[in-house]
C-alpha positions as CSV (number, residue, x, y, z in Angstrom):
1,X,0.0,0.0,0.0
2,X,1.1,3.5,-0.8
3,X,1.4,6.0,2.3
4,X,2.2,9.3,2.6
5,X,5.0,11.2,3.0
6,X,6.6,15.0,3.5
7,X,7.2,16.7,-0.1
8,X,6.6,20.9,-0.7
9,X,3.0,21.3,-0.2
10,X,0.8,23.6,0.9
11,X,-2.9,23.0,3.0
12,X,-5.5,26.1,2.6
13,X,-4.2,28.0,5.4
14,X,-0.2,28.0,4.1
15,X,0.7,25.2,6.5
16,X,3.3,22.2,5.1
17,X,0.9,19.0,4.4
18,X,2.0,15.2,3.4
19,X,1.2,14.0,0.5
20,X,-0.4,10.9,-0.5
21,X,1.6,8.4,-2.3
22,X,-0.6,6.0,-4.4
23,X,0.5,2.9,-5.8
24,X,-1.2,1.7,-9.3
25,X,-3.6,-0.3,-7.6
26,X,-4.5,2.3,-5.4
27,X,-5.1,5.1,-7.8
28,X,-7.2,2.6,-10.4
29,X,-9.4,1.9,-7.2
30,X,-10.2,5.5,-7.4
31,X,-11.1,5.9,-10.6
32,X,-15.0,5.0,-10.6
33,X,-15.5,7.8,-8.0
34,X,-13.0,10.3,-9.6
35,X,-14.4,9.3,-13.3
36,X,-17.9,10.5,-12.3
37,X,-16.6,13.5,-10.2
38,X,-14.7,15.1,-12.9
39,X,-18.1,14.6,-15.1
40,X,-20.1,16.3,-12.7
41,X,-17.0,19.4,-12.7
42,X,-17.0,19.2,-16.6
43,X,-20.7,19.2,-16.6
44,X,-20.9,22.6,-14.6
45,X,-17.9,24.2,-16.2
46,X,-20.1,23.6,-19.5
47,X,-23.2,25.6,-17.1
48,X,-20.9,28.2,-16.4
49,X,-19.6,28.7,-20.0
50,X,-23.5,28.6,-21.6
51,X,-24.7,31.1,-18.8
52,X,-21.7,33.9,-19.4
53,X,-22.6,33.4,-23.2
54,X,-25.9,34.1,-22.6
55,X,-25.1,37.0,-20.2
56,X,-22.5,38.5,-23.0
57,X,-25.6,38.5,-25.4
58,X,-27.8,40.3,-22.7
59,X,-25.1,43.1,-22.3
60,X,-24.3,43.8,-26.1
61,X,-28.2,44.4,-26.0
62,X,-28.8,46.2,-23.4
63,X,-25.3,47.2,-21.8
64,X,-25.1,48.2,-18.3
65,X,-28.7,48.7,-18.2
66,X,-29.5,45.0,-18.1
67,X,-28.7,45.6,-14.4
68,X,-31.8,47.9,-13.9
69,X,-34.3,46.3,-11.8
70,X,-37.4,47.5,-14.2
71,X,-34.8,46.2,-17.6
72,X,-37.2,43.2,-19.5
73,X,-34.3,41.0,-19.6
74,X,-33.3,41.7,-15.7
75,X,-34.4,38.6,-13.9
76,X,-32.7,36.6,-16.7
77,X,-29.9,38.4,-16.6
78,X,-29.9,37.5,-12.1
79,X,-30.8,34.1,-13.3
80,X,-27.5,33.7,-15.2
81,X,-25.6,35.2,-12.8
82,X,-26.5,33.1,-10.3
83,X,-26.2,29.7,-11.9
84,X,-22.6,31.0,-12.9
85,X,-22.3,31.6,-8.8
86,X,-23.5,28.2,-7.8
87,X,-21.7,26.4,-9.8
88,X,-18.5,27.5,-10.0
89,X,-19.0,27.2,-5.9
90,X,-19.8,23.3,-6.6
91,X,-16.7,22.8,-8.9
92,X,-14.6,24.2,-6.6
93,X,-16.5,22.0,-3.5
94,X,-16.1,18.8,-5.9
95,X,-12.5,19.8,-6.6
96,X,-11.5,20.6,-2.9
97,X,-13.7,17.8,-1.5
98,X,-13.6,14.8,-4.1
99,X,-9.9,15.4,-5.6
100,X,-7.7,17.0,-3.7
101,X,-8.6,15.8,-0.2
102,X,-7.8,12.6,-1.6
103,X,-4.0,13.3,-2.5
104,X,-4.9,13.7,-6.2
105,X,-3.6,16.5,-8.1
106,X,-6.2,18.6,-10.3
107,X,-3.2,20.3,-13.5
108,X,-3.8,22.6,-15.6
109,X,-6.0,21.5,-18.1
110,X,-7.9,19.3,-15.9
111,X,-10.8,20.9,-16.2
112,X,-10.9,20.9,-20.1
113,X,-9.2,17.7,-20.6
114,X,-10.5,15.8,-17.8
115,X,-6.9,15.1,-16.6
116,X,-5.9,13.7,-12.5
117,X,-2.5,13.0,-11.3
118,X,-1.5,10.8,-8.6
119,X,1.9,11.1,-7.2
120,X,3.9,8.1,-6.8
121,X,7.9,7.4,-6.3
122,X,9.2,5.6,-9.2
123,X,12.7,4.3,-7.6
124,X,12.5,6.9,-4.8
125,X,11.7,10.1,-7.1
126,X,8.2,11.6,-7.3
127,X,6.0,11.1,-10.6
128,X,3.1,11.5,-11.4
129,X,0.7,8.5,-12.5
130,X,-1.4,10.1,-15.0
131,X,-5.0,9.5,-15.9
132,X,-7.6,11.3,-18.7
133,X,-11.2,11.1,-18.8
134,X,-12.2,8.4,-21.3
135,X,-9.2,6.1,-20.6
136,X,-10.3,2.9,-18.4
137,X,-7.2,2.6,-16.4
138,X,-4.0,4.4,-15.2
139,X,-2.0,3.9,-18.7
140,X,0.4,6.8,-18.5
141,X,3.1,8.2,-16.2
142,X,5.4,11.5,-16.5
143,X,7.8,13.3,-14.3
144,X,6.6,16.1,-12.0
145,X,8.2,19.0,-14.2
146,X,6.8,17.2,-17.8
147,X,2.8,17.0,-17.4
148,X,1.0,15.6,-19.7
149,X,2.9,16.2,-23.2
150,X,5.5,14.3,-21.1
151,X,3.4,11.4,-20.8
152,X,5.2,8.0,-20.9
153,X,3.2,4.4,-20.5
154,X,3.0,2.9,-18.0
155,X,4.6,-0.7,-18.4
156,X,4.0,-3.6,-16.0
157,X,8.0,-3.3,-15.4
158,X,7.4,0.4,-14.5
159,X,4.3,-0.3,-12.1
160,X,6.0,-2.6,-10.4
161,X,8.2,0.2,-9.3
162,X,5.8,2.3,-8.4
163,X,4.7,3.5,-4.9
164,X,8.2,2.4,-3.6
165,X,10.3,5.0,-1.5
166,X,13.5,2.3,-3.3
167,X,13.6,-0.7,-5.2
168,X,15.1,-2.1,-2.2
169,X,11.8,-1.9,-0.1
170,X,10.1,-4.7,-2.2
171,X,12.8,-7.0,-1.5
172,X,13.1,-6.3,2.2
173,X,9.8,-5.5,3.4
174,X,9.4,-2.6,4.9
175,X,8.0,0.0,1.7
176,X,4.8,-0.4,0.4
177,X,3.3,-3.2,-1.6
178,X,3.2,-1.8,-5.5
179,X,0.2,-4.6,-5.9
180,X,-1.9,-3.0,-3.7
181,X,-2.7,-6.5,-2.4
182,X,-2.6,-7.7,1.5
């Protein structure tokens, strides 16, 4: 089983955190949750985007008096603003709450791409197993400072070394197990 360890990282309030360290197994266990959970963000991102196109048509035809209380258009106009309020608070809950309180790393182009990382040790060094909405397993690996044009696959000889603080604490017992398995 991965664990977790100390690496730069930063908790809400500026304070040093651990990190979670998945293994393979661990992070594919994760993946029915995480696969409807970025969905859901996608999902609302796509809210978000309709409703400020919608509110960018209301202001080329009215401008700022759109905001008038007596405009036609007003309550629509609140109406848009509103959903684009609530769910860009969800995404972020979802995010905070569903991703990143699991040790999962949310990169840029998450969002639009439907991209998670999960950091791991390949023969002591952190990675990042890499997974994209639409793929039905971790396939793909890359080093931290790489993302995901460095994407590599993720061989069985590769995964077995994943999730280890050394190649030495399979042999001897003490690391985690990279199968994820008792």
């Amino acid at each position: 089983m991965g664990g977790y360890i100390p690496f730069p990282g930063f908790d809400e309030r500026g304070c040093v955190m651990r990190r979670r360290i998945f293994t393979v197994a661990e992070a594919n266990d994760l993946l029915p949750h995480l696969r409807e959970v970025v969905r859901r963000v996608q999902s609302l991102w796509k809210q978000v985007a309709d409703a400020t196109d919608r509110l960018k048509i209301l202001e080329v035809i009215w401008g700022a008096k759109v905001e008038e209380p007596h405009n036609p258009d007003h309550h629509e106009f609140r109406a848009y603003q509103r959903t684009i309020g609530t769910s860009v608070q969800e995404m972020e809950r979802l995010i905070r709450e569903e991703i990143l309180a699991r040790g999962v790393r949310f990169p840029q182009g998450g969002l639009e791409e439907g991209l998670l990382d999960f950091p791991t040790l390949l023969d002591g060094r952190l990675v990042y197993l890499c997974w994209r909405l639409g793929e039905p397993e971790i396939l793909a690996w890359h080093e931290v400072h790489e993302g995901f044009r460095g994407r590599r696959p993720l061989t069985p000889e590769v995964a077995s070394r994943m999730g280890l603080a050394s190649p030495l604490d399979e042999q001897d017992g003490t690391g985690p197990n990279p199968s994820g398995q008792g």
